[in-house]
BALO-572225 format. One record per residue (C-alpha): residue number from 1; x, y, z negated. Coordinates in steps of 0.05 Angstrom, whole numbers. Example, Ala and Ser with C-alpha at 12.3 -4.5 7.8 and 13.67 -1.06 7.14 Angstrom:
2
LUMGU   i     c1     c2     c3
LUMGU   1    246    -90   -156
LUMGU   2    273    -21   -143
! end
This chain:
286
LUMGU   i     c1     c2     c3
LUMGU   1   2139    846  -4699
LUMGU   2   2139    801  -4760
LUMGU   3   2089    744  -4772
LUMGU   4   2072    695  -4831
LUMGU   5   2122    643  -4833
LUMGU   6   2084    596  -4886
LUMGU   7   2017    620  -4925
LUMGU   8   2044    587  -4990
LUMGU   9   2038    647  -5041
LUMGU  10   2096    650  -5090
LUMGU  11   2094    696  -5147
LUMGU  12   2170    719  -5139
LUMGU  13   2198    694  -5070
LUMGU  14   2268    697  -5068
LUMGU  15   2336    668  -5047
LUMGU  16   2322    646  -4971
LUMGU  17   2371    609  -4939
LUMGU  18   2381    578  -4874
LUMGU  19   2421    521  -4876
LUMGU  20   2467    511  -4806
LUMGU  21   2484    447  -4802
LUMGU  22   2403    425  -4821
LUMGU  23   2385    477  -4789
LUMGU  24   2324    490  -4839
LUMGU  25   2303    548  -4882
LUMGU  26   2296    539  -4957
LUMGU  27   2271    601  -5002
LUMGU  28   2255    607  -5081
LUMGU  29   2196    622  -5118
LUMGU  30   2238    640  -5182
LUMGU  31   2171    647  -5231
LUMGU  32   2139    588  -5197
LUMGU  33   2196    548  -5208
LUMGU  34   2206    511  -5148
LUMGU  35   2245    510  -5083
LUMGU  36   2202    511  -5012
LUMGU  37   2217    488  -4944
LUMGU  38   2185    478  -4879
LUMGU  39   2199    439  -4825
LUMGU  40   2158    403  -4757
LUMGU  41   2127    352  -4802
LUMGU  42   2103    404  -4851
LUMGU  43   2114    446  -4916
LUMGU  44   2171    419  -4965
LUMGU  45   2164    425  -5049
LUMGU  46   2218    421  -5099
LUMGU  47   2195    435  -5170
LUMGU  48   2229    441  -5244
LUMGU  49   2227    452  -5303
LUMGU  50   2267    519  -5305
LUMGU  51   2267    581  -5265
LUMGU  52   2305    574  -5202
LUMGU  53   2333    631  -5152
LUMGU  54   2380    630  -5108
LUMGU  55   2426    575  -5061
LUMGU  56   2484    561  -5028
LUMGU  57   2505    497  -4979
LUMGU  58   2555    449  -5003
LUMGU  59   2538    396  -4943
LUMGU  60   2487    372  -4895
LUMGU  61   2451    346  -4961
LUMGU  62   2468    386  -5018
LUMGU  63   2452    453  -5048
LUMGU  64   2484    493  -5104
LUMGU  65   2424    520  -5139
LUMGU  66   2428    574  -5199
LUMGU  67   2371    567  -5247
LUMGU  68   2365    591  -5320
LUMGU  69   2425    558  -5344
LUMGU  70   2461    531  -5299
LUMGU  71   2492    522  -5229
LUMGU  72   2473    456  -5206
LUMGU  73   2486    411  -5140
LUMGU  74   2420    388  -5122
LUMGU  75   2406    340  -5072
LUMGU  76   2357    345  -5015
LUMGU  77   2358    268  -5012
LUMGU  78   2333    244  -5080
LUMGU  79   2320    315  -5119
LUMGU  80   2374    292  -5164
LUMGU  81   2410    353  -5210
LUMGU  82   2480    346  -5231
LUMGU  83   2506    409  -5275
LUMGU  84   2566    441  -5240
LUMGU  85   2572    503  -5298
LUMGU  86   2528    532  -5349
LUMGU  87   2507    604  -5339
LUMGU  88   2484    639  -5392
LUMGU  89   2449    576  -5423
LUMGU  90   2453    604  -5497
LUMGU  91   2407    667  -5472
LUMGU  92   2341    656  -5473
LUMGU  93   2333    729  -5454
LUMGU  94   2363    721  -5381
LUMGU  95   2354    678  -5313
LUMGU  96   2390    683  -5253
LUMGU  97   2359    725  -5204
LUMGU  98   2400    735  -5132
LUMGU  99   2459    705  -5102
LUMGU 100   2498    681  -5046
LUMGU 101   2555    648  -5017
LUMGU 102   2626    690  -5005
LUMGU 103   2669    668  -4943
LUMGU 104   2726    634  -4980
LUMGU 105   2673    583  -5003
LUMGU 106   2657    619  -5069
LUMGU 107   2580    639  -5096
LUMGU 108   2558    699  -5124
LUMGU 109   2505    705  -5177
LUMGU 110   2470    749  -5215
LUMGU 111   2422    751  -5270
LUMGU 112   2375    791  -5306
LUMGU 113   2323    792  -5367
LUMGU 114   2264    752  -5361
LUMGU 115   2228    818  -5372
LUMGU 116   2279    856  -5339
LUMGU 117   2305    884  -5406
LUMGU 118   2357    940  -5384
LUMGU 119   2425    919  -5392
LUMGU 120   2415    847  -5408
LUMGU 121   2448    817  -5350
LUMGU 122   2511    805  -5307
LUMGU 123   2537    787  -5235
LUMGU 124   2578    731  -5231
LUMGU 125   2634    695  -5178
LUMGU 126   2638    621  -5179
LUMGU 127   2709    601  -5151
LUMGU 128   2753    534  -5157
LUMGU 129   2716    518  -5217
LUMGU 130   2710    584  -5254
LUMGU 131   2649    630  -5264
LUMGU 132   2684    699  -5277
LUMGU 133   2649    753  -5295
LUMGU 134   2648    823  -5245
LUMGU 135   2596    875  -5267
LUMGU 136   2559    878  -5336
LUMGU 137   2509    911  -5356
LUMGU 138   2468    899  -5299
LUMGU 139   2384    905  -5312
LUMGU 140   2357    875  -5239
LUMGU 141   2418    841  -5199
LUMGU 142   2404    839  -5125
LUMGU 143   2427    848  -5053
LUMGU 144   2493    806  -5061
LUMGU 145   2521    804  -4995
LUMGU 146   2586    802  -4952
LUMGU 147   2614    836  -4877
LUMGU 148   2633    797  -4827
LUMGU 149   2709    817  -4826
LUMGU 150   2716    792  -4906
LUMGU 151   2728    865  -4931
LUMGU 152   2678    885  -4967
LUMGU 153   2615    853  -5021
LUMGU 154   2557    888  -5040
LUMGU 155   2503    883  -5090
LUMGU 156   2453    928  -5126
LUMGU 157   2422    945  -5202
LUMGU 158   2351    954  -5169
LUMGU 159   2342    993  -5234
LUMGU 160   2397   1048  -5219
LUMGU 161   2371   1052  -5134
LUMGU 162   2443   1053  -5115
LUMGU 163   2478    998  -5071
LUMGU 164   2552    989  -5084
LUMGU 165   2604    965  -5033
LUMGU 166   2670    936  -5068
LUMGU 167   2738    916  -5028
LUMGU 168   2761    843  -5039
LUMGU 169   2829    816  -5028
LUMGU 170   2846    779  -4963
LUMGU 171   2873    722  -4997
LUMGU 172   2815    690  -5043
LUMGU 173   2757    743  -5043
LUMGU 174   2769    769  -5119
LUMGU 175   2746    840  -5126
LUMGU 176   2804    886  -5117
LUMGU 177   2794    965  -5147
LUMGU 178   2732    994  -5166
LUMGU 179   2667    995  -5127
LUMGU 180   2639   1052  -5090
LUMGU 181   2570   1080  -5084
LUMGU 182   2551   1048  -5011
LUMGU 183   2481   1075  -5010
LUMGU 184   2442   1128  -5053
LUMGU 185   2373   1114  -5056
LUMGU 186   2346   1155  -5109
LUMGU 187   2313   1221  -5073
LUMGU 188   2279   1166  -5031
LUMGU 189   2246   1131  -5085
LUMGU 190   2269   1073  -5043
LUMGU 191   2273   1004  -5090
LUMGU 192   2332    966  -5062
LUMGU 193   2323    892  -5067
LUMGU 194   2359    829  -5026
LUMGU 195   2405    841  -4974
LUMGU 196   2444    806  -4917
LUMGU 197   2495    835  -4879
LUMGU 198   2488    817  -4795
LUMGU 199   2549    802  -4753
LUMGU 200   2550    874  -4728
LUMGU 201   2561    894  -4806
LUMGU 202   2503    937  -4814
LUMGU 203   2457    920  -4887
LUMGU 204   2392    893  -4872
LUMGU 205   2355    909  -4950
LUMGU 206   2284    895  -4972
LUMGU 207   2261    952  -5011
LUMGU 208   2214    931  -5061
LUMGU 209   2143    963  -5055
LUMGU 210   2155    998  -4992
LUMGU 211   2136    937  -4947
LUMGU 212   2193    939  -4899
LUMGU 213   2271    912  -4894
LUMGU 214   2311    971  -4878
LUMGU 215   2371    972  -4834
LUMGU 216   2436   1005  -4853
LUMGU 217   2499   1019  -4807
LUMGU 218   2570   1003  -4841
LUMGU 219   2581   1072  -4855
LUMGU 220   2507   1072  -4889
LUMGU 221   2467   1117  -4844
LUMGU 222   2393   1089  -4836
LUMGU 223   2384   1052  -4765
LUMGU 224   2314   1024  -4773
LUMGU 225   2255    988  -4806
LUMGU 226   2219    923  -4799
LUMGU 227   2143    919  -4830
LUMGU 228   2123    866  -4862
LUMGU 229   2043    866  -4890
LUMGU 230   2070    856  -4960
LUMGU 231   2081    912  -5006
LUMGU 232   2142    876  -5038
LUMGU 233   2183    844  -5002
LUMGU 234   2244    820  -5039
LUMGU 235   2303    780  -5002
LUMGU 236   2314    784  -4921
LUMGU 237   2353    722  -4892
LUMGU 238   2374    715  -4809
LUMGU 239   2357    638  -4777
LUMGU 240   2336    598  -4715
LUMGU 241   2382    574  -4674
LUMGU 242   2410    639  -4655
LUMGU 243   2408    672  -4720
LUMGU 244   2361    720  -4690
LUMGU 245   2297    702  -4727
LUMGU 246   2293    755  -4790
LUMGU 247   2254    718  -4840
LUMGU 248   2238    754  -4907
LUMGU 249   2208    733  -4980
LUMGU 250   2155    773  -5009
LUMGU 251   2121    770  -5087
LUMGU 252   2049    769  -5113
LUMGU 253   2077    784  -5193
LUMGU 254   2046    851  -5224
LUMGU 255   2000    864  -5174
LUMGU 256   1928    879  -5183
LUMGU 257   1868    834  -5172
LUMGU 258   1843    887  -5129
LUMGU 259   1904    894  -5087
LUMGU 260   1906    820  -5076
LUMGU 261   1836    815  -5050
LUMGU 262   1848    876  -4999
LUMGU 263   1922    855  -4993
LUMGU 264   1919    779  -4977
LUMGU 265   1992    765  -4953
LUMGU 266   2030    783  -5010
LUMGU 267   2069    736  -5033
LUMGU 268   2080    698  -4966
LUMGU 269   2144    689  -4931
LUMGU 270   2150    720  -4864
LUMGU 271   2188    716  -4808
LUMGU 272   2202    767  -4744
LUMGU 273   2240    741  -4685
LUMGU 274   2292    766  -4644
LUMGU 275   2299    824  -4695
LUMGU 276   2373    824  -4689
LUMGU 277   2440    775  -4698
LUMGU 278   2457    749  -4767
LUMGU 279   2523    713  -4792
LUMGU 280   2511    638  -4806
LUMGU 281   2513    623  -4886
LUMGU 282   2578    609  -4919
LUMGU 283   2589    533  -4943
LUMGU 284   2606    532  -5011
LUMGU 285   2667    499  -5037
LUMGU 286   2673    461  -5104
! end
């Protein structure tokens, strides 16, 4: 059964991350511009100046952070930024939107129009150095995730309500052949969002307006849902010690006044424990 994790309302909550060797969960609110944590002495505020989205770990005190423009190492210390790439700076159209580490220590991004304008966006791969681009046109990136045996990637155009699973080579994780349709979610109506992949290799997706993360088997037959008493919940991510505790963003942007009042929660992060066994987050290599 899923609970509130923190009562902080963000407008587009995105990107959670647990980081293993902190063991601490950090999550986005991309419109709010800031990055949130919590731990025993209380809630945790990063803000900027830019939209920010998603994360990766680079050590016990660093994050690479995509924003508007950039990928930056950010540090948990001092808040200093230090720009590792540019990404997309000379678009004012786009931001980044969701992302995630790859096992050999590369990151995954995507982005997206600030209006989600069809087509204006990309997803990304961030290896030794180079930001290469994989798929273009995307209109909403999302659900950029990774199996446990290194095989496969996945990741989603929200707009198009299909969920693509690409082969990647053994060696350094480049995408190798075309991608193939890994879930059809169009008769459903279904709104596929973030995704993580657990270390049985079954999806675990939030599906945007259908307040639930819905469960997947490799071979993309539906397992199961978890509620959540948001209507759109955007990015699920597996923590705790264990990696048992399912915790999940959720967004307040476009809805009514009236749905807010009777709808308090949305926008808070929630978590539901014991929900099932996640991978740990890759550490990202520069």
């Amino acid at each position: 059964m899923s609970q509130v994790f923190d009562d902080r309302i963000c407008v587009l909550g995105e990107g959670p991350l647990w980081h293993p060797t902190r063991q601490q969960f950090f999550w986005f609110d991309i419109l709010g511009k800031r990055l949130l944590s919590q731990t025993d002495d209380g809630p945790l505020e990063w803000r900027f100046d830019e939209n920010v989205s998603a994360a990766g770990w680079i050590d016990d005190n660093t994050l690479l952070m995509a924003s508007d423009t950039g990928l930056w190492q950010l540090s948990l210390d001092d808040s200093s930024l230090d720009l590792v790439i540019p990404l997309e700076a000379d678009n004012p159209v786009t931001r980044s939107n969701d992302g995630r580490a790859d096992p050999w220590g590369g990151f995954w991004i995507g982005t997206m129009g600030k209006n989600a304008e069809p087509d204006a966006g990309a997803i990304y791969r961030f290896y030794k150095g180079e930001l290469r681009t994989l798929y273009t046109p995307i209109t909403i990136s999302n659900a950029i995730c990774f199996s446990p045996d290194k095989s496969f990637a996945y990741y989603t155009d929200t707009f198009t309500k299909l969920v693509m699973r690409q082969a990647l080579d053994a060696t350094d994780g480049w995408p190798v052949g075309v991608p193939e349709v890994y879930l059809d979610l169009r008769n459903e109506e279904l709104n596929p969002d973030g995704a993580v992949i657990d270390a049985a290799g079954n999806m675990w997706l939030a599906q945007w307006g259908a307040c639930r993360v819905a469960v997947y088997a490799p071979n993309g037959s539906f397992i199961k849902a978890i509620e959540f008493d948001a209507l759109q919940t955007s990015c699920p991510a597996f923590g705790g010690p264990d990696l048992t505790t399912l915790f999940c963003t959720t967004a307040a942007v476009g809805l009514k006044a009236t749905t807010l009042e009777k709808h308090t929660k949305n926008g808070m992060t929630f978590s539901s424990e014991n929900a099932g066994l996640g991978q740990a987050e890759h550490q990202v290599i520069l």
